[in-house]
N, C-alpha and C positions, 0 to 999 in steps of 0.2 A: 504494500500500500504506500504511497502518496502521503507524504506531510505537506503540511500546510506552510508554505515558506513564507508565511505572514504570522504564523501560531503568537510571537511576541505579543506583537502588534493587538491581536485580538485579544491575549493575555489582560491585556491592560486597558481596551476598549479604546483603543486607538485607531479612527478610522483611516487607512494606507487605501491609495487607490487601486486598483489592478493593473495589469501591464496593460490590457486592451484601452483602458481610461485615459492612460498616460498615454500611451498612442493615442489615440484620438483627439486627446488636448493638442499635442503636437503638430497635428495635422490641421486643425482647425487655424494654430497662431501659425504657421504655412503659409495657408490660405489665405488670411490676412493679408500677409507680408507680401505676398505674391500682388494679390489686390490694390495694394497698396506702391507698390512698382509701378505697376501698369499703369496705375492712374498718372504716375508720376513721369511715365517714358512718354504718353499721352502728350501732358505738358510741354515736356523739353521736347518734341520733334513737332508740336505747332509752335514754337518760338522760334526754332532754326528755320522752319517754313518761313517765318514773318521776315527774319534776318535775311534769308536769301532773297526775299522779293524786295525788302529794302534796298540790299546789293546791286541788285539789277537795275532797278528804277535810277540808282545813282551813275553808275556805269552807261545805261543810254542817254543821261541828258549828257556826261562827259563825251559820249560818241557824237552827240549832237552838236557839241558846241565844237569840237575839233573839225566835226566837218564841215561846217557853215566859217570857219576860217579860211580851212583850205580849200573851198570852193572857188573865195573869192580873189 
């Protein structure tokens, strides 16, 4: 037979979780984390989007303005 590898534990009325408890607590703050990423890569790759369009819009009026020099 199986003892109980909490026996202490219960000795004393000390509630321990089980290993499936703690896995699943683990898994939940995971989840979170994960959650919590995401939302966060979200963010930073629409601010690089805005930078890069900032980029550009600076770069054509520069192209604009060198060309209406050298046109004339």
């Amino acid at each position: 037979m199986k003892q109980n590898p909490y026996w202490f534990f219960n000795k004393w009325g000390i509630e321990e979780p089980s290993p499936i408890e703690i896995l699943s607590q683990k898994i939940q703050q995971l989840e979170d984390r994960v959650t919590v990423l995401e939302d966060e890569n979200i963010g930073l790759t629409n601010a690089l989007y805005e930078v890069e369009n900032s980029l550009d819009a600076r770069i054509d009026i520069i192209v604009d303005k060198f060309r209406t020099e050298w046109d004339v």
